[in-house]
N, C-alpha and C positions, 0 to 999 in steps of 0.2 A: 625524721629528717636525718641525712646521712652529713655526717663532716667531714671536712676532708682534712686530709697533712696541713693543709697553708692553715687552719685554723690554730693546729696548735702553735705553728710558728708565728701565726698574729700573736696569741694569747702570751707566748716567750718573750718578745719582741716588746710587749707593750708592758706586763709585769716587769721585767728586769729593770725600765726606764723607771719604773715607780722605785722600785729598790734601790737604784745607783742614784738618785738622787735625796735618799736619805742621809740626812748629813752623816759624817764619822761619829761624832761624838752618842748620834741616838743608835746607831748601828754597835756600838760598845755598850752602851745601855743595855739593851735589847738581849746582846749578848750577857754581860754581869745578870741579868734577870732570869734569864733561862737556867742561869747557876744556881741563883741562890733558891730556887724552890728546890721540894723535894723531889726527887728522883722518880717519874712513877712506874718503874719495874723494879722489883727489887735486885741489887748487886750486892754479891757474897764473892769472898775473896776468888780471884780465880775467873770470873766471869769475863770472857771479854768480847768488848767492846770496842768495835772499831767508828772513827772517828774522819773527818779529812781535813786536807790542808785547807783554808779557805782562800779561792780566787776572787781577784776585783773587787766587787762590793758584797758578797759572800756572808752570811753569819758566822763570826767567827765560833766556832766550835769549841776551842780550846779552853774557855773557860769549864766548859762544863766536865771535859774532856777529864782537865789535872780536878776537878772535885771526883768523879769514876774512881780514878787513878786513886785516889788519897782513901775511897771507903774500898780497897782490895781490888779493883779491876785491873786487867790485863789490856792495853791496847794495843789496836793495829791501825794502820795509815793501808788506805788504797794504792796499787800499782796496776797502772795501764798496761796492760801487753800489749794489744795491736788492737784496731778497729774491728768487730765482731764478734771479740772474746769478752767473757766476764772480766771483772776485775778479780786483782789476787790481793786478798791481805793478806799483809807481812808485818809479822810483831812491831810493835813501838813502842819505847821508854820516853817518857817527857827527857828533854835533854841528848835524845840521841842524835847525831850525824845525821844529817839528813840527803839525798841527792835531787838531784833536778830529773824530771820526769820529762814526760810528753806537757805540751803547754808551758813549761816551767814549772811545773806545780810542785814543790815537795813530798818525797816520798821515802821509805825507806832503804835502808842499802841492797841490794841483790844480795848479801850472806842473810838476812835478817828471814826466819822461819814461814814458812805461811802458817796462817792461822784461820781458822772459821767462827766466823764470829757467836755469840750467844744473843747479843745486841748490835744493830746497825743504825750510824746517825746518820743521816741521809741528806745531802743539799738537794736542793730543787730552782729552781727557776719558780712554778706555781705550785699551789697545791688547793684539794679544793675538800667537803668535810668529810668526804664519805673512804679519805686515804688515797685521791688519785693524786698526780703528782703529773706535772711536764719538766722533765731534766732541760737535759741541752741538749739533745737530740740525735744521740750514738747509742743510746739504749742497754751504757754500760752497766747502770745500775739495776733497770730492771733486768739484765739477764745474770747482775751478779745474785741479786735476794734470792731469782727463781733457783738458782743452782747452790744456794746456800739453805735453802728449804727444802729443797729434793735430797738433802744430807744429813738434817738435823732440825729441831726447832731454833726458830729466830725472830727475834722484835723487830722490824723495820721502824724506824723514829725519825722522820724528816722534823728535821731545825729550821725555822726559816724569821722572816719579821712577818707579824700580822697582814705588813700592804701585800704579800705575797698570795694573800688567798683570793681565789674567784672562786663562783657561784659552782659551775660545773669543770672540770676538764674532760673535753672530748678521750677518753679512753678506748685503747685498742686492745684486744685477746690476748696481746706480749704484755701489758704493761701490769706490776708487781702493784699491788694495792701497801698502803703506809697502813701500820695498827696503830702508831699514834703521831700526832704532828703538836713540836712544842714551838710557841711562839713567845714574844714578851709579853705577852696579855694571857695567856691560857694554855693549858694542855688541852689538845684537841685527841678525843679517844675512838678510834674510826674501825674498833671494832664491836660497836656494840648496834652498829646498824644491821 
């Protein structure tokens, strides 16, 4: 049976409604909890690891982000160029200036370096175990991992809350599979299928 687009935009549409209506205080939870375990790649100084600003009801990233930061990682924040380009990371220090992007979104300043990352944390909208994932539907990210693996090895790691996960996501030949998805209930390891 063949799926089409409107499924994954059903599938977006009706996850996201489960996610925005978890409250703040469990969506902080959620997040502090994804902190406090261990880290399952290992990070040595120098490693980096990019990270992003979190939108709306979003897993906040940052916690996990400054614990990186604190065992020697280097981070980087996403920058949209234009619609059909990967994204470019560009260095980030916890504490740095930050500007307003496309969407509003926080990003670094235009002098700040690009970087390629060793590790990517990855938002998602869904995710399902096997590492597929439905973003938001510009396919930035699956064309940024694809071109950040046609360069070098790299972790993909989507962050999300557990209600984010469905059974299957209808995947397409562009879309970048996840090697692990960390929630507040587990690390999911999606590359041992």
């Amino acid at each position: 049976m063949s799926l089409e687009l409107t499924d994954k935009e059903t599938l977006r549409r009706e996850v996201l409604a489960k996610r925005d209506a978890l409250a703040a205080a469990a969506r902080a939870a959620a997040a502090e909890a994804i902190a406090a375990r261990p880290f399952p790649v290992p990070i040595s100084k120098g490693t980096v690891v990019s990270g992003f600003a979190p939108m709306k009801s979003e897993i906040n990233p940052l916690p996990l982000m400054r614990k990186l930061a604190a065992a020697g990682a280097r981070l980087a924040l996403p920058v949209v160029q234009r619609r059909g380009l990967p994204l470019v990371m560009r260095a980030y220090a916890l504490g740095d200036e930050l500007a307003r992007g496309q969407w509003g979104i926080r990003e670094p300043l235009p002098a700040a370096p690009e970087v390629f990352p060793d590790v990517m944390l990855v938002p998602l909208a869904a995710f399902d175990r096997t590492g597929q994932r439905i973003g938001y539907g510009a396919g930035y990210y699956d064309m940024t991992i694809a071109r950040v693996r046609s360069m070098k090895s790299v972790t993909a790691i989507g962050i999300a809350f557990s209600a984010q996960e469905i059974d299957r996501v209808p995947a397409t030949e562009r879309d970048e599979r996840l090697d692990l998805v960390l929630t507040e209930r587990e690390v999911i390891d999606c590359r041992e299928e």
